[in-house]
Predicted model as a PDB file, atoms N, CA, C, CB and O in Angstrom, pLDDT in the B-factor column:
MODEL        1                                                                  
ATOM      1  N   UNK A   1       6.196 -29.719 -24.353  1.00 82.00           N  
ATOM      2  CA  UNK A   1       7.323 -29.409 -23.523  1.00 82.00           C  
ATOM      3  C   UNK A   1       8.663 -29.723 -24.180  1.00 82.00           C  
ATOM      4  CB  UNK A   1       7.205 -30.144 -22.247  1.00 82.00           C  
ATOM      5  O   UNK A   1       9.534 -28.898 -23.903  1.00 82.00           O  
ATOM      6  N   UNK A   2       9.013 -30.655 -24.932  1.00 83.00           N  
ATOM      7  CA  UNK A   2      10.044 -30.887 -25.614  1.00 83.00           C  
ATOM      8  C   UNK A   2      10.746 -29.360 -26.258  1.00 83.00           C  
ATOM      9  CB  UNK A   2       9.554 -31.952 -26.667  1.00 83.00           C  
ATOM     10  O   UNK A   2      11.927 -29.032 -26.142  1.00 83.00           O  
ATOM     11  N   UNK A   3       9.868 -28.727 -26.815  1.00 91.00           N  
ATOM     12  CA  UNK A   3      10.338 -27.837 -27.147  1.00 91.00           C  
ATOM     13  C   UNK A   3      11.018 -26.722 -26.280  1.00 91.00           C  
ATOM     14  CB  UNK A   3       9.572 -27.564 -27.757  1.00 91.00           C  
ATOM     15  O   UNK A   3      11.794 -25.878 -26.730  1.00 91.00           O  
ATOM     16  N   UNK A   4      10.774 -26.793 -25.479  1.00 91.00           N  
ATOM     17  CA  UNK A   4      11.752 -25.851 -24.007  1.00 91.00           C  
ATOM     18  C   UNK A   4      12.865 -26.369 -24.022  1.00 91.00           C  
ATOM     19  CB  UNK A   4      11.269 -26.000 -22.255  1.00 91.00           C  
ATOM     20  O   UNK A   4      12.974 -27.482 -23.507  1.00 91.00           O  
ATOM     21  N   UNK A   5      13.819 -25.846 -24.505  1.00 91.00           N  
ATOM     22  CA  UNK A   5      15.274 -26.031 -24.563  1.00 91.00           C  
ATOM     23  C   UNK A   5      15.992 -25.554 -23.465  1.00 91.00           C  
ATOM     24  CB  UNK A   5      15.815 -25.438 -25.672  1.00 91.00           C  
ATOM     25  O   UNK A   5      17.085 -26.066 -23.223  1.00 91.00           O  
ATOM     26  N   UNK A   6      15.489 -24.520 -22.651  1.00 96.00           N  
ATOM     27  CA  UNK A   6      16.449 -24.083 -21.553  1.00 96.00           C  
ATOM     28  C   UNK A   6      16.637 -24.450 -20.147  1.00 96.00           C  
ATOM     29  CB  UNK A   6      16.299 -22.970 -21.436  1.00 96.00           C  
ATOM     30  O   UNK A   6      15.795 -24.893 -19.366  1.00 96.00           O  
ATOM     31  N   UNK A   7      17.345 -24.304 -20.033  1.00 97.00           N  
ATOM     32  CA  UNK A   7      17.889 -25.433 -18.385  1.00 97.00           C  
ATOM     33  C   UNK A   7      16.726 -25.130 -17.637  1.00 97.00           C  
ATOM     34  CB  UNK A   7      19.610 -24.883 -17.185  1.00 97.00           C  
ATOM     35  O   UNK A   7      16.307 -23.988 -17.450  1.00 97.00           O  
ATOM     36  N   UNK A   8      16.240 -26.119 -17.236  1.00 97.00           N  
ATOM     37  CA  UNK A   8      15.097 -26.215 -16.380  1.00 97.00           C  
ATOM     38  C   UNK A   8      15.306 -26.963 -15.041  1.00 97.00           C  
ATOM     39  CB  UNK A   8      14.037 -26.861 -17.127  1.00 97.00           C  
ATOM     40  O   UNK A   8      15.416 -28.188 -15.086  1.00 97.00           O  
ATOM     41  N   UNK A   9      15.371 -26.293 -13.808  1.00 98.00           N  
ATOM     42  CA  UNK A   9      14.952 -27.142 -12.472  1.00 98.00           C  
ATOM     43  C   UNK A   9      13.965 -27.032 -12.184  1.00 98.00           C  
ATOM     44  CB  UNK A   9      15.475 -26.985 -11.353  1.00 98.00           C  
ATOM     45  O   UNK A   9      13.179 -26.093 -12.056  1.00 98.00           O  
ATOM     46  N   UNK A  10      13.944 -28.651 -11.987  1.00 98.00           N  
ATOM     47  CA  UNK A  10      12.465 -28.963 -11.394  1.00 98.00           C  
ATOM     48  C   UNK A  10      12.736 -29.218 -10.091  1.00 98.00           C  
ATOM     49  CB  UNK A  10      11.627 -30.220 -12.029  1.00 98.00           C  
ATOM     50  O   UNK A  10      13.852 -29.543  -9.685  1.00 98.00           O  
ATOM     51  N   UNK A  11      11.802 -29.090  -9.436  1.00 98.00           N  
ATOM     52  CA  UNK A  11      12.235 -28.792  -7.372  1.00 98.00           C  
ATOM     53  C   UNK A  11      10.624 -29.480  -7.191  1.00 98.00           C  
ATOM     54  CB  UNK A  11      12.494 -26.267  -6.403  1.00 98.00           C  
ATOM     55  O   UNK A  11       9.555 -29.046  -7.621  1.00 98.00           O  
ATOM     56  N   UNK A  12      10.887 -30.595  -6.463  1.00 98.00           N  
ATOM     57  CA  UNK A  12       9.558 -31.461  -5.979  1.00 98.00           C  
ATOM     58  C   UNK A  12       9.737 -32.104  -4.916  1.00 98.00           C  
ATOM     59  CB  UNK A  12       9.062 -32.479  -6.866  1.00 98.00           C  
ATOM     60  O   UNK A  12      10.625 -32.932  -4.714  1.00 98.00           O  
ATOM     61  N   UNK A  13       8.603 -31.634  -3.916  1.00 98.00           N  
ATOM     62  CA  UNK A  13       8.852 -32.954  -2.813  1.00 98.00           C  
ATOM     63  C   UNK A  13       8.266 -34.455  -2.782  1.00 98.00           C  
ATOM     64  CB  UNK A  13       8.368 -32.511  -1.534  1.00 98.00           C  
ATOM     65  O   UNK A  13       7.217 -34.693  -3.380  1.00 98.00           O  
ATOM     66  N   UNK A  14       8.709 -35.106  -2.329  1.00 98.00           N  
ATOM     67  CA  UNK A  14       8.409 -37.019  -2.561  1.00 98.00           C  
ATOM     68  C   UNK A  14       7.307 -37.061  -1.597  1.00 98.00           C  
ATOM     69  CB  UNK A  14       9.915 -38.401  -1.993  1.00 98.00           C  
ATOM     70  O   UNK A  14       7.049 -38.248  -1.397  1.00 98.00           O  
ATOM     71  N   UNK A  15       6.474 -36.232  -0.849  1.00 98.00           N  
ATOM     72  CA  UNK A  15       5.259 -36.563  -0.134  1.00 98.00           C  
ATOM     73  C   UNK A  15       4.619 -35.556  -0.431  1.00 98.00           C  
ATOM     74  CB  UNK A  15       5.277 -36.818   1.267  1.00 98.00           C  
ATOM     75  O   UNK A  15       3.845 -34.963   0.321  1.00 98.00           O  
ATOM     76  N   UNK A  16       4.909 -35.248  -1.658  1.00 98.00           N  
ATOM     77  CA  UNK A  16       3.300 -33.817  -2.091  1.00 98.00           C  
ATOM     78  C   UNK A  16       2.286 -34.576  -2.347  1.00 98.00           C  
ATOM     79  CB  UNK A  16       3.339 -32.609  -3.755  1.00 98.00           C  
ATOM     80  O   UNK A  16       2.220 -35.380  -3.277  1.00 98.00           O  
ATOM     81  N   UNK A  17       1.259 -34.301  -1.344  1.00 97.00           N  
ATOM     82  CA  UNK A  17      -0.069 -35.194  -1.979  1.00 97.00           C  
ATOM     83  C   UNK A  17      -0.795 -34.249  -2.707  1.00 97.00           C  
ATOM     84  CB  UNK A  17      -1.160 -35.918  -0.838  1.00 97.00           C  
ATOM     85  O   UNK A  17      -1.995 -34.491  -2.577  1.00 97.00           O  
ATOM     86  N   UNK A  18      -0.589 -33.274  -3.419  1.00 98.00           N  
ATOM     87  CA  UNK A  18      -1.359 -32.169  -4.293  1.00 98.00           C  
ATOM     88  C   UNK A  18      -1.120 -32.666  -5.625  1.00 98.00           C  
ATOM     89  CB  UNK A  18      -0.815 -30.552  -4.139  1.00 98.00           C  
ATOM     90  O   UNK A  18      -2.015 -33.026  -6.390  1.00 98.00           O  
ATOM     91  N   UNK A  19       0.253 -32.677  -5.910  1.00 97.00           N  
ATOM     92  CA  UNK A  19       0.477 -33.378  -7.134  1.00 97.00           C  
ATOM     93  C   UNK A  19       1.924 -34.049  -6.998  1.00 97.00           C  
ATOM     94  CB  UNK A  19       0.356 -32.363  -8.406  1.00 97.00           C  
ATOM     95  O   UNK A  19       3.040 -33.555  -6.837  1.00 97.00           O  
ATOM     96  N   UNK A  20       1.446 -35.440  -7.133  1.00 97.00           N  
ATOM     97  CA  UNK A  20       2.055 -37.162  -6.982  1.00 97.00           C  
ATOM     98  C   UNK A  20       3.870 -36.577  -7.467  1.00 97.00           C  
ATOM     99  CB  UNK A  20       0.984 -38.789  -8.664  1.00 97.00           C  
ATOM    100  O   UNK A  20       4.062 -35.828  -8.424  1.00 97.00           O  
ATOM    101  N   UNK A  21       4.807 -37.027  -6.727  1.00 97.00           N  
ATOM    102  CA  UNK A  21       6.462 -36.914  -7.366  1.00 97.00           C  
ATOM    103  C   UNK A  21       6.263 -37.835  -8.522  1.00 97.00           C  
ATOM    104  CB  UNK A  21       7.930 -37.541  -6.228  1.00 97.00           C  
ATOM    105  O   UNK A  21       7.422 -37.866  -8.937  1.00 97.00           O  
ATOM    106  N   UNK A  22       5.574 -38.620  -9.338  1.00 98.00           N  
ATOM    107  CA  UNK A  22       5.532 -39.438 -10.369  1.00 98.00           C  
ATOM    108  C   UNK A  22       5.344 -37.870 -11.300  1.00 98.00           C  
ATOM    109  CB  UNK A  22       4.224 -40.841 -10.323  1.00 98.00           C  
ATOM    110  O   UNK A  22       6.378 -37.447 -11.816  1.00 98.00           O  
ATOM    111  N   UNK A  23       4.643 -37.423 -11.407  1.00 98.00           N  
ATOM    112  CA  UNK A  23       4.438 -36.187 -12.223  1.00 98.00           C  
ATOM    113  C   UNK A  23       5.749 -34.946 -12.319  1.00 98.00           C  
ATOM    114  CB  UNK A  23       3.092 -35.521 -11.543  1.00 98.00           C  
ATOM    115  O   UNK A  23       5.844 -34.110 -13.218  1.00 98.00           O  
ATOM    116  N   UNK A  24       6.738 -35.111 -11.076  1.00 98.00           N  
ATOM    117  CA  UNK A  24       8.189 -34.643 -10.967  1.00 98.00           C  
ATOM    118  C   UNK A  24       8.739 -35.547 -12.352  1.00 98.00           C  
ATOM    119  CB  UNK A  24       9.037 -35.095  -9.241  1.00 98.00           C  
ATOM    120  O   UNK A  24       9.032 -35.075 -13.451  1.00 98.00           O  
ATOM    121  N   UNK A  25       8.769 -36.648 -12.029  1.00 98.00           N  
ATOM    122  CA  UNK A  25       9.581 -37.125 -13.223  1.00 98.00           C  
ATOM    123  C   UNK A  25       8.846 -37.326 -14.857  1.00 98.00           C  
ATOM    124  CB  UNK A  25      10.126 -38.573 -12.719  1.00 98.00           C  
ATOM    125  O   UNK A  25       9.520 -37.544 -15.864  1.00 98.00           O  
ATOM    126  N   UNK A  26       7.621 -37.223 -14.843  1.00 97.00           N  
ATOM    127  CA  UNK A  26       6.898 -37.056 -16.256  1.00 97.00           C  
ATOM    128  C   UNK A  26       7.455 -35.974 -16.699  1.00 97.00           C  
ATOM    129  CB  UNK A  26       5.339 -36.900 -16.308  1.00 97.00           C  
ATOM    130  O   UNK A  26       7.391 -35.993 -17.928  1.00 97.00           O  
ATOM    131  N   UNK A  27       8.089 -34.823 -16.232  1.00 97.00           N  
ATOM    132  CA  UNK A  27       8.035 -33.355 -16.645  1.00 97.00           C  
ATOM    133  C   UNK A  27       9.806 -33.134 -16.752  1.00 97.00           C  
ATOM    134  CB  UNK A  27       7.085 -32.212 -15.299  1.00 97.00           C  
ATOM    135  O   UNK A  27      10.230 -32.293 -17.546  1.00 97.00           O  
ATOM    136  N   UNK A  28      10.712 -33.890 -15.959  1.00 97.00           N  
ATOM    137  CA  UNK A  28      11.757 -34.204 -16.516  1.00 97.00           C  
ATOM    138  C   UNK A  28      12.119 -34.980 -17.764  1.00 97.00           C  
ATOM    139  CB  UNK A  28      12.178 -34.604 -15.751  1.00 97.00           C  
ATOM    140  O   UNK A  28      12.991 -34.590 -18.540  1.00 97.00           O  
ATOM    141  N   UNK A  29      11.439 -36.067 -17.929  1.00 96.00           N  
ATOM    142  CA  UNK A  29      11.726 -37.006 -19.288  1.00 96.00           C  
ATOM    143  C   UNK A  29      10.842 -36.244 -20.546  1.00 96.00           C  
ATOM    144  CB  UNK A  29      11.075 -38.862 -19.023  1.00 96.00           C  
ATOM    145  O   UNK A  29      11.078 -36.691 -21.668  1.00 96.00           O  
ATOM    146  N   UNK A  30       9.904 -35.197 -20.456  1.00 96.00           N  
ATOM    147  CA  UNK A  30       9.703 -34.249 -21.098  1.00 96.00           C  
ATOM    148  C   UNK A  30      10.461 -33.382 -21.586  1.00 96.00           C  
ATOM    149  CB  UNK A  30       9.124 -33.837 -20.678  1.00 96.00           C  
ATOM    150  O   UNK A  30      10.560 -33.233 -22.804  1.00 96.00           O  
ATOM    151  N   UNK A  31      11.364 -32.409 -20.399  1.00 96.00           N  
ATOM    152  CA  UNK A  31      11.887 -31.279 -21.195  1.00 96.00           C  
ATOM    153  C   UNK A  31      13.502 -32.081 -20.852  1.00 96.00           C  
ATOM    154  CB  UNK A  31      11.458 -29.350 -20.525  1.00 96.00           C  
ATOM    155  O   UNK A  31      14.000 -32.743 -19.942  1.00 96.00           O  
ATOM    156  N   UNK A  32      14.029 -31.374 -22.615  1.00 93.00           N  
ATOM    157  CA  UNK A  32      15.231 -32.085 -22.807  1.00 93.00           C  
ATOM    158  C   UNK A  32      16.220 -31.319 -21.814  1.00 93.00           C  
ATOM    159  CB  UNK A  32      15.704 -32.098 -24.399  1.00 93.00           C  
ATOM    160  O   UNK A  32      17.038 -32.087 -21.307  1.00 93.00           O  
ATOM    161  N   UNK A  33      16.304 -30.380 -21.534  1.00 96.00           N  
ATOM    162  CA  UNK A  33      17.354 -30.036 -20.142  1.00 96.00           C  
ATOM    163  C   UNK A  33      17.161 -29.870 -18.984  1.00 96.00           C  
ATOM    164  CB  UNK A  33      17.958 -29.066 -20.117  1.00 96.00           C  
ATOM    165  O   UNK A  33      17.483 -28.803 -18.460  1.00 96.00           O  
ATOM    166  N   UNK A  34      16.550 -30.937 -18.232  1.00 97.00           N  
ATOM    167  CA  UNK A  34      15.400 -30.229 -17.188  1.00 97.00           C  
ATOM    168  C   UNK A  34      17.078 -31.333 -16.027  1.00 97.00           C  
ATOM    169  CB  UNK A  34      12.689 -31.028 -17.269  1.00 97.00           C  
ATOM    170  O   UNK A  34      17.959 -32.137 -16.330  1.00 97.00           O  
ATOM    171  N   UNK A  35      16.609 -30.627 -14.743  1.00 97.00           N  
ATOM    172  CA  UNK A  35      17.425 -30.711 -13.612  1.00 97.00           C  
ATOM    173  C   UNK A  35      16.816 -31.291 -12.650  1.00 97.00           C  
ATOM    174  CB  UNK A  35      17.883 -29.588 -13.183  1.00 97.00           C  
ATOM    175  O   UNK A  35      16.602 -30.517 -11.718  1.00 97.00           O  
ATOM    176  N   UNK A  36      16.338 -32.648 -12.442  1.00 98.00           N  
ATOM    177  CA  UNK A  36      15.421 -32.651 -11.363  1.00 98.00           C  
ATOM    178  C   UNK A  36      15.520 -33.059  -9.892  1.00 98.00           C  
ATOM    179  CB  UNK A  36      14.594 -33.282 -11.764  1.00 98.00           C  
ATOM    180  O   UNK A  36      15.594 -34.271  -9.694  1.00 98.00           O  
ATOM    181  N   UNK A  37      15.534 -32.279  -8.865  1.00 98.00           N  
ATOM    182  CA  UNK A  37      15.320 -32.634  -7.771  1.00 98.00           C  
ATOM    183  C   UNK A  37      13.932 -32.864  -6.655  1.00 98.00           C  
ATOM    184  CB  UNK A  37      16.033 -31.966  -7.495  1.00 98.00           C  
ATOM    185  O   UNK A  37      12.814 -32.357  -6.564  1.00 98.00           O  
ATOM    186  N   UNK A  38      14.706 -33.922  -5.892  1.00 98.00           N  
ATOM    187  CA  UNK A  38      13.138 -34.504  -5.132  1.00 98.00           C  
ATOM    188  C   UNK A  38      13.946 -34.179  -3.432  1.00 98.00           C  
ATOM    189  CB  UNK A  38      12.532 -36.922  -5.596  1.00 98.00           C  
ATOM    190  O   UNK A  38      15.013 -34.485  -2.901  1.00 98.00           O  
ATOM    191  N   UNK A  39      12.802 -33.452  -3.070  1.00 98.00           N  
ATOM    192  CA  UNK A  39      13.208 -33.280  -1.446  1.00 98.00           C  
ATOM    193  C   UNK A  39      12.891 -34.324  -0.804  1.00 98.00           C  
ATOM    194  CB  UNK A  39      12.556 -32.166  -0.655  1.00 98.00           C  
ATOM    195  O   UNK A  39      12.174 -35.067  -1.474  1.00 98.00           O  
ATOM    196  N   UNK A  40      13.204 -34.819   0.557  1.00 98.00           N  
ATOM    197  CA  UNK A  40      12.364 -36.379   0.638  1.00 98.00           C  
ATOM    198  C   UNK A  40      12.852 -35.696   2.228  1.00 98.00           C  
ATOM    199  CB  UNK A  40      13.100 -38.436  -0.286  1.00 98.00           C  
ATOM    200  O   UNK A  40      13.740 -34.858   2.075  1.00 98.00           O  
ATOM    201  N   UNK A  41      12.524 -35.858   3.395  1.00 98.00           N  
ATOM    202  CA  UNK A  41      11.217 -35.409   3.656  1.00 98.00           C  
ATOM    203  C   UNK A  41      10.806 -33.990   3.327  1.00 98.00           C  
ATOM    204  CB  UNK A  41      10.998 -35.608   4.955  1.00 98.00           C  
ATOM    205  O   UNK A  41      11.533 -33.078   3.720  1.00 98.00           O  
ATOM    206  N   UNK A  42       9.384 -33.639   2.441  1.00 98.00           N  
ATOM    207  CA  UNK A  42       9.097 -32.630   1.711  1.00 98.00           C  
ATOM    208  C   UNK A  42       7.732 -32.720   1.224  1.00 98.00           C  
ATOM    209  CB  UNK A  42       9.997 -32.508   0.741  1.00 98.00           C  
ATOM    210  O   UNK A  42       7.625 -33.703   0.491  1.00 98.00           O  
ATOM    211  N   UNK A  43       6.618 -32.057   1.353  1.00 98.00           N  
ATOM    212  CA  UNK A  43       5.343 -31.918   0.961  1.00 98.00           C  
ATOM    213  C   UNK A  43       5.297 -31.194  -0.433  1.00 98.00           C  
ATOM    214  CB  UNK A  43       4.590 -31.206   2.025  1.00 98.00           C  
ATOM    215  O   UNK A  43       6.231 -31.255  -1.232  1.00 98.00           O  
ATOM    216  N   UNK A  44       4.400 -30.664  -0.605  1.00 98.00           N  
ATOM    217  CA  UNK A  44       4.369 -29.593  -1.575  1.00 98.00           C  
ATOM    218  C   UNK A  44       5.068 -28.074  -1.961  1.00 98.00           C  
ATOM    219  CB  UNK A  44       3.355 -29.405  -1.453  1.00 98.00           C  
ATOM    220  O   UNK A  44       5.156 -27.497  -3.045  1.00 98.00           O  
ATOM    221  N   UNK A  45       5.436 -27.761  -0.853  1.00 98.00           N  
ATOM    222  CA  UNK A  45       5.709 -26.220  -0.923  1.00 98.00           C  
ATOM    223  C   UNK A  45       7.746 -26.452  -0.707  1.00 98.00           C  
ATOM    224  CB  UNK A  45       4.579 -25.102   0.788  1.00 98.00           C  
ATOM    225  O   UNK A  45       8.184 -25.826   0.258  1.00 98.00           O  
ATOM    226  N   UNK A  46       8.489 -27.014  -1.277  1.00 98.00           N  
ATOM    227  CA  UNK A  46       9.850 -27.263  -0.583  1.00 98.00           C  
ATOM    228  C   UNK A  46      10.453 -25.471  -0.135  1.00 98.00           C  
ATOM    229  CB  UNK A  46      11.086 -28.262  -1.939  1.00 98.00           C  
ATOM    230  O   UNK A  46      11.275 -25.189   0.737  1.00 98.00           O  
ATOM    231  N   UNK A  47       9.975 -24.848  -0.737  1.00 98.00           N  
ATOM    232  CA  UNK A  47      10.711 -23.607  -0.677  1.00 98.00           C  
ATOM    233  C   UNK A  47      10.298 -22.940   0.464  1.00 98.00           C  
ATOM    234  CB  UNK A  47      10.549 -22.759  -1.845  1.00 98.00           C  
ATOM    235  O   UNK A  47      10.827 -21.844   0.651  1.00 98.00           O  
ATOM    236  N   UNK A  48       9.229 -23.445   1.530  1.00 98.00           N  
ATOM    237  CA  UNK A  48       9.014 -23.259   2.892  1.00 98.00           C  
ATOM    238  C   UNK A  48       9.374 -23.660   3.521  1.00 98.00           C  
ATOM    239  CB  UNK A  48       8.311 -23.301   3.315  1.00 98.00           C  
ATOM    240  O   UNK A  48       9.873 -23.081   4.485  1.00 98.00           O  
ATOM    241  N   UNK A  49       9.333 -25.299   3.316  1.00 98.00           N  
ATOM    242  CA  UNK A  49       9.425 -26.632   3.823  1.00 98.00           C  
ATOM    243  C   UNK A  49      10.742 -26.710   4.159  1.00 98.00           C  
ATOM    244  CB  UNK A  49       9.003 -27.719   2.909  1.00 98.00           C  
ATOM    245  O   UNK A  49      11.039 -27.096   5.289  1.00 98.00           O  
ATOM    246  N   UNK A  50      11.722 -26.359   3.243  1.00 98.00           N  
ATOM    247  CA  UNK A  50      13.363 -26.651   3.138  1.00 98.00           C  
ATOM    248  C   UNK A  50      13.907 -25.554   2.761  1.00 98.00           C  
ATOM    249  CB  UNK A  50      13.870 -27.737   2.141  1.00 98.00           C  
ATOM    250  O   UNK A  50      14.473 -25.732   1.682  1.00 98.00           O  
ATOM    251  N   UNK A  51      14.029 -24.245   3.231  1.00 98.00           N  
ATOM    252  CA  UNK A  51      14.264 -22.859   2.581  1.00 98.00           C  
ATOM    253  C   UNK A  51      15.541 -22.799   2.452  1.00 98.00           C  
ATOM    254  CB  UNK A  51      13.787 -21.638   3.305  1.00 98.00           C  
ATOM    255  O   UNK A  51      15.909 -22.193   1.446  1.00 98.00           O  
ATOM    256  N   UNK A  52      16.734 -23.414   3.437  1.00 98.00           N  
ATOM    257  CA  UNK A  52      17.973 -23.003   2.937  1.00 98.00           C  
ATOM    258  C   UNK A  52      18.420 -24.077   2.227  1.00 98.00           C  
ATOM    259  CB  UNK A  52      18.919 -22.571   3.919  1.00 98.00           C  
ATOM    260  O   UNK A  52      19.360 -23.743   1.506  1.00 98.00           O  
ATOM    261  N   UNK A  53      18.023 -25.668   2.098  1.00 98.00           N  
ATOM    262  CA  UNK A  53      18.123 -26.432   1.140  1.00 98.00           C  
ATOM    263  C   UNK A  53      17.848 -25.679  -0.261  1.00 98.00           C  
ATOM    264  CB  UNK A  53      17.284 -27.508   1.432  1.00 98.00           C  
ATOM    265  O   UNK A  53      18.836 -25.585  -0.990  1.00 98.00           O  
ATOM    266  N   UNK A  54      16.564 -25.097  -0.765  1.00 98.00           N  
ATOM    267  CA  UNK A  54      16.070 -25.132  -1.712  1.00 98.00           C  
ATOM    268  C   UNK A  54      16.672 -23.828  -1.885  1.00 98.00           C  
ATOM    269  CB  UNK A  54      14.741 -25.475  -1.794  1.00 98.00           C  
ATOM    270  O   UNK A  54      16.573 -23.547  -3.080  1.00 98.00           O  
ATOM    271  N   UNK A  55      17.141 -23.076  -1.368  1.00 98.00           N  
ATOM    272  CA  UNK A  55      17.734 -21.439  -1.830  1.00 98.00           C  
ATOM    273  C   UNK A  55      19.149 -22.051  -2.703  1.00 98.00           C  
ATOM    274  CB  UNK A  55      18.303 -20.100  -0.058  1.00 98.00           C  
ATOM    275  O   UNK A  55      19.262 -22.045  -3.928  1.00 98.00           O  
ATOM    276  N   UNK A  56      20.018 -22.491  -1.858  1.00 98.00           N  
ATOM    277  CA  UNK A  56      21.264 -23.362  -2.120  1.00 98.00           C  
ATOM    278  C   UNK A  56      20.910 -24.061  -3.889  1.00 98.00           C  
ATOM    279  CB  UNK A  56      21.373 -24.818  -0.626  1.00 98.00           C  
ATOM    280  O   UNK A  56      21.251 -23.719  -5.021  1.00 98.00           O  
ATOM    281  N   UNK A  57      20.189 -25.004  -3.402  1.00 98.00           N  
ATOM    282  CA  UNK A  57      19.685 -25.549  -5.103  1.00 98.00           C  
ATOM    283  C   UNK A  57      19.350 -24.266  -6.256  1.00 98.00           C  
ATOM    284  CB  UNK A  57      17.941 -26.545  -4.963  1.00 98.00           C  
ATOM    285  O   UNK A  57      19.776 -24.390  -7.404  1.00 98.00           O  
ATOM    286  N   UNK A  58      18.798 -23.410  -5.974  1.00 98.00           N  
ATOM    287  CA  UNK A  58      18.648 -22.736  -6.436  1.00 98.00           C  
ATOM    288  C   UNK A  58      19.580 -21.695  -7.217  1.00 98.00           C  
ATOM    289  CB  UNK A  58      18.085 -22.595  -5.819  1.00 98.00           C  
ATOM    290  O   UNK A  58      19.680 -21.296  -8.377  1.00 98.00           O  
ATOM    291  N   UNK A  59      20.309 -21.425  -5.806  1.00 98.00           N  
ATOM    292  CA  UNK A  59      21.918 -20.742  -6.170  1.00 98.00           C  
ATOM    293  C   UNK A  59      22.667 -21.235  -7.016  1.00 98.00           C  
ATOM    294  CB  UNK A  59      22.870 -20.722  -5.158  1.00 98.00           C  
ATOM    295  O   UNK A  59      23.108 -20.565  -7.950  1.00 98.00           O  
ATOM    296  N   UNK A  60      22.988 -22.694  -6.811  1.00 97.00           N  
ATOM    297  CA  UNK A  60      23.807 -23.664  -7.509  1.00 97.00           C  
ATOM    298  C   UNK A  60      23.701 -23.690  -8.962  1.00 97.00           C  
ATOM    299  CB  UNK A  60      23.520 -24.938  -7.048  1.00 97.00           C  
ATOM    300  O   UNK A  60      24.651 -23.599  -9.739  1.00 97.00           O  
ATOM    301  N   UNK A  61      21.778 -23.895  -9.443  1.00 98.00           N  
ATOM    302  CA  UNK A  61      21.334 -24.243 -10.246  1.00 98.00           C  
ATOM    303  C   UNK A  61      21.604 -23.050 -11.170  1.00 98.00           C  
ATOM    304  CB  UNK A  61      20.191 -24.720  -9.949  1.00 98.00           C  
ATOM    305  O   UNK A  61      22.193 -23.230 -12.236  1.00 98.00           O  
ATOM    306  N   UNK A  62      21.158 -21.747 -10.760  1.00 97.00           N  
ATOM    307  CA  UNK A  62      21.565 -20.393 -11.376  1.00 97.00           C  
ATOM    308  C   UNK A  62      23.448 -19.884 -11.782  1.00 97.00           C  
ATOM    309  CB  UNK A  62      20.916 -19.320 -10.140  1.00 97.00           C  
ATOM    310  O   UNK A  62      23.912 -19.326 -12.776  1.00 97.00           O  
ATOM    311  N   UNK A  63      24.071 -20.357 -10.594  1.00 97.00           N  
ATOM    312  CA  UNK A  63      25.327 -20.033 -11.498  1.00 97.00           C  
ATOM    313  C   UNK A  63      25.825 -21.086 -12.160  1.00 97.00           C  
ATOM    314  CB  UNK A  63      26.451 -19.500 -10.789  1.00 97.00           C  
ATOM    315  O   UNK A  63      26.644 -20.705 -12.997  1.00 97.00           O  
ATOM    316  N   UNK A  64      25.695 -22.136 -12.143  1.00 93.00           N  
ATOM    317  CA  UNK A  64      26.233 -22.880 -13.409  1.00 93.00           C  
ATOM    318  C   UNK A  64      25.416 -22.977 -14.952  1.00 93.00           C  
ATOM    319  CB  UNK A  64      26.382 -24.337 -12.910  1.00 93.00           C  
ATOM    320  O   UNK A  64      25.954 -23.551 -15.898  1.00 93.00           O  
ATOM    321  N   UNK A  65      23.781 -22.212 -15.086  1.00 78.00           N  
ATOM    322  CA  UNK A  65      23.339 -22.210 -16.033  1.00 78.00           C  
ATOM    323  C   UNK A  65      23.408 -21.024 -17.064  1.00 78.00           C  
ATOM    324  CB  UNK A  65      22.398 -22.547 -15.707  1.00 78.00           C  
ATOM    325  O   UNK A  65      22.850 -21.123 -18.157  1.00 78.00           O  
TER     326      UNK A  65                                                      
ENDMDL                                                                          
END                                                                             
């Protein structure tokens, strides 16, 4: 992963029991431009879970990259 140079958001919720938010931040301190956000309250799916939160992040994340 180091080698992925391009702006990367990462979008994770802090109560995904599918795969642990500890693995959100393994995959940030991995890629050198990564963006990471944690939804908190948020399961697995944030982009259901939190749709106009996570559209917004999304928006944000896209025009400044």
């Amino acid at each position: 992963m180091p080698s992925i140079t391009a702006p990367t958001l990462i979008v994770w919720g802090k109560q995904d029991r599918i795969l642990p938010v500890a693995h959100a931040h393994i995959a940030a301190k991995a890629l050198p431009n990564a963006r990471l956000h944690i939804f908190d309250p948020c399961g697995h799916h944030p982009h259901l879970e939190r749709p106009k939160e996570f559209n917004a992040l999304v928006l944000e994340f896209l025009a400044n990259e």
